[in-house]
C-alpha positions as a printed Julia matrix, in Angstrom:
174×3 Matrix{Float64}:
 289.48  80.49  249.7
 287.91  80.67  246.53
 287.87  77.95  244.26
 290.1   79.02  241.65
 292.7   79.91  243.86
 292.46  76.2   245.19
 292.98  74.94  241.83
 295.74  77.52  241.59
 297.58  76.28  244.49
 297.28  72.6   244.25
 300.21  70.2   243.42
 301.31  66.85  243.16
 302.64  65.75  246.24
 305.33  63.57  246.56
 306.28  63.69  250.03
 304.09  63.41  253.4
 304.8   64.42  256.97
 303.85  61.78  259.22
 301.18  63.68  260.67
 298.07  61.75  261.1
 295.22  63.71  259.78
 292.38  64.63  261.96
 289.01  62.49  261.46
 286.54  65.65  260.9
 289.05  67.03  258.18
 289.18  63.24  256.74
 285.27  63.38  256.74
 285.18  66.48  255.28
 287.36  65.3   252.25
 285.09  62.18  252.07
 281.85  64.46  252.04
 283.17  66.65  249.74
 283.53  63.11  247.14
 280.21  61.88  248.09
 278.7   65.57  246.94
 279.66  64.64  243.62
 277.62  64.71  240.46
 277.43  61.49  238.7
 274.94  60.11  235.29
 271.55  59.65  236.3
 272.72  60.5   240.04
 273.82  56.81  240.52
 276.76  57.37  242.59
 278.79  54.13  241.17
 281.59  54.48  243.37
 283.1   53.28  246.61
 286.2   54.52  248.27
 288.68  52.54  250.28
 290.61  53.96  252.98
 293.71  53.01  253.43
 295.8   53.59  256.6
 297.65  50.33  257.87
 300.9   50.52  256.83
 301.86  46.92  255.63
 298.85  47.54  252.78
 300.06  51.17  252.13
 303.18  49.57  251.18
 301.83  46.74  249.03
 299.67  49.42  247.42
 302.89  51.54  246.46
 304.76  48.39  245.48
 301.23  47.45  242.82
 301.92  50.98  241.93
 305.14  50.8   239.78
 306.7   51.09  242.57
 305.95  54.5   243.35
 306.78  54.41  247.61
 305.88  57.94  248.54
 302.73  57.22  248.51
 303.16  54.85  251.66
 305.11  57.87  253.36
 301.08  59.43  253.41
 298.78  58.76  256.57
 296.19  57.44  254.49
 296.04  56.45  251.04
 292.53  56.39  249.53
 291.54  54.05  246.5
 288.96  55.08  244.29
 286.78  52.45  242.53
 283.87  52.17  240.54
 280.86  50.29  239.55
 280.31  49.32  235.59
 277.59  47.26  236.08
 275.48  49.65  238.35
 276.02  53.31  236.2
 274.71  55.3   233.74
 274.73  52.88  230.45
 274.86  55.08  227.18
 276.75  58.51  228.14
 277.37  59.92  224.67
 275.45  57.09  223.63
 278.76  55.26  223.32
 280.41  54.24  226.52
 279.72  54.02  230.43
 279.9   56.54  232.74
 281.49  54.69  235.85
 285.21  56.23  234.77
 283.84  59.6   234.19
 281.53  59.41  237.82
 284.75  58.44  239.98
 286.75  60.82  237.85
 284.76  63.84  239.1
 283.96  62.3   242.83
 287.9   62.03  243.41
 288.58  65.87  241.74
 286.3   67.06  244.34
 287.64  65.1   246.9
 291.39  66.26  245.79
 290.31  69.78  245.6
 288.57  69.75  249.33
 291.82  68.38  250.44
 293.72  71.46  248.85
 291.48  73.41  250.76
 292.08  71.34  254.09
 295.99  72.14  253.34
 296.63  68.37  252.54
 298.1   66.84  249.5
 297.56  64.27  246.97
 299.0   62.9   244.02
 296.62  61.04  241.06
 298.17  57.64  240.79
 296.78  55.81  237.84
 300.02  53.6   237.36
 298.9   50.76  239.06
 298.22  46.77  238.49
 294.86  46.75  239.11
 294.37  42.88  239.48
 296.7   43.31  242.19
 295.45  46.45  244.18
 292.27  44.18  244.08
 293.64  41.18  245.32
 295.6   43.45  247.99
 292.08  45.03  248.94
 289.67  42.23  248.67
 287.97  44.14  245.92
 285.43  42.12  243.97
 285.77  40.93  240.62
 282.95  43.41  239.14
 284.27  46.14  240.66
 286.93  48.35  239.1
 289.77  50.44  240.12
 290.14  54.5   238.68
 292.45  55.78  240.73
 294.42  55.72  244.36
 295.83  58.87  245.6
 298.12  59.48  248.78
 296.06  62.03  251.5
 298.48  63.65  254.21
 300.36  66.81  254.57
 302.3   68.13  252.29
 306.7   67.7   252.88
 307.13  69.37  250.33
 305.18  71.26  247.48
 306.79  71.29  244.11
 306.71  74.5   241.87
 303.78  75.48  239.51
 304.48  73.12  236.01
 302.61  75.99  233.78
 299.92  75.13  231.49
 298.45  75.66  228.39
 297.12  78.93  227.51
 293.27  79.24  226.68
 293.47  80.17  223.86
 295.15  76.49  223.1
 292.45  74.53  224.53
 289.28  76.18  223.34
 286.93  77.57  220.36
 284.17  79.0   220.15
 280.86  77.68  217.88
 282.41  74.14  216.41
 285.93  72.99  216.32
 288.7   75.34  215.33
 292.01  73.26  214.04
 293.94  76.25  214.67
């Protein structure tokens, strides 16, 4: 499938068959985060897999409360690094957020491509997904999404047109 036809297709997905996903298709979303690029190549993330189903269901409860995501086989937690990244990306901030950022696209878009779903959760008390996890006190969460077959795949939400989001040669106010 081509890669813009992945993008295409994928959707939030709000509800998971209780199929258990197969451990070379998990390892093949994992591999496809791992390939990411990241500042200076520094890799500042680490990614927590998530299948027992008492955490699953803390994790949804530290995420405003959001339960389908404990309906998924696995949910994975994506967290980053400040203190080991890139230091001065745009010469103003650090690149951890940005480095996880991309790492989890790619591994949401290999998962489209495994026919899986996900959904980008980034309501979520960190201090307690950390204290669910074990997750130390320098590290910081991005993101958790759910991983497991789709129950049911909402319809497309449209988007902008191009012509909204880009210009050409400096800033156009439009």
């Amino acid at each position: 499938m081509s890669i813009l036809k992945v993008m295409s297709d994928r959707r939030s997905i709000r509800r998971y068959k209780k199929d258990p996903i197969p451990e070379d298709v998990l390892l093949r979303v994992l591999e496809a985060a791992r390939l990411a690029p990241s500042g200076k190549n520094l890799q500042p993330w680490k990614f927590i897999i998530v299948r027992d189903n008492a955490l699953k269901e803390k994790l949804a409860r530290a995420s405003a409360g959001q339960f389908f995501m404990a309906e998924a086989p696995v949910i994975i937690v994506g967290c980053g690094f400040p203190d080991n990244c890139y230091a001065h990306m745009g010469r103003y901030m650090k690149s951890w957020p940005v480095d996880v950022t991309i790492a989890l696209e790619h591994l949401i878009l290999q998962a489209q491509e495994e026919g899986l779903g996900t959904c980008w959760i980034g309501s979520f008390e960190e201090e307690e997904v950390k204290s669910i996890l074990n997750i130390p006190e320098d590290v910081r969460v991005l993101a958790l999404t759910p991983l497991g077959y789709p129950d049911k795949t909402p319809s497309f939400r449209g988007r902008k047109s191009l012509e909204e989001i880009i210009s050409y040669d400096g800033w156009d106010s439009g």
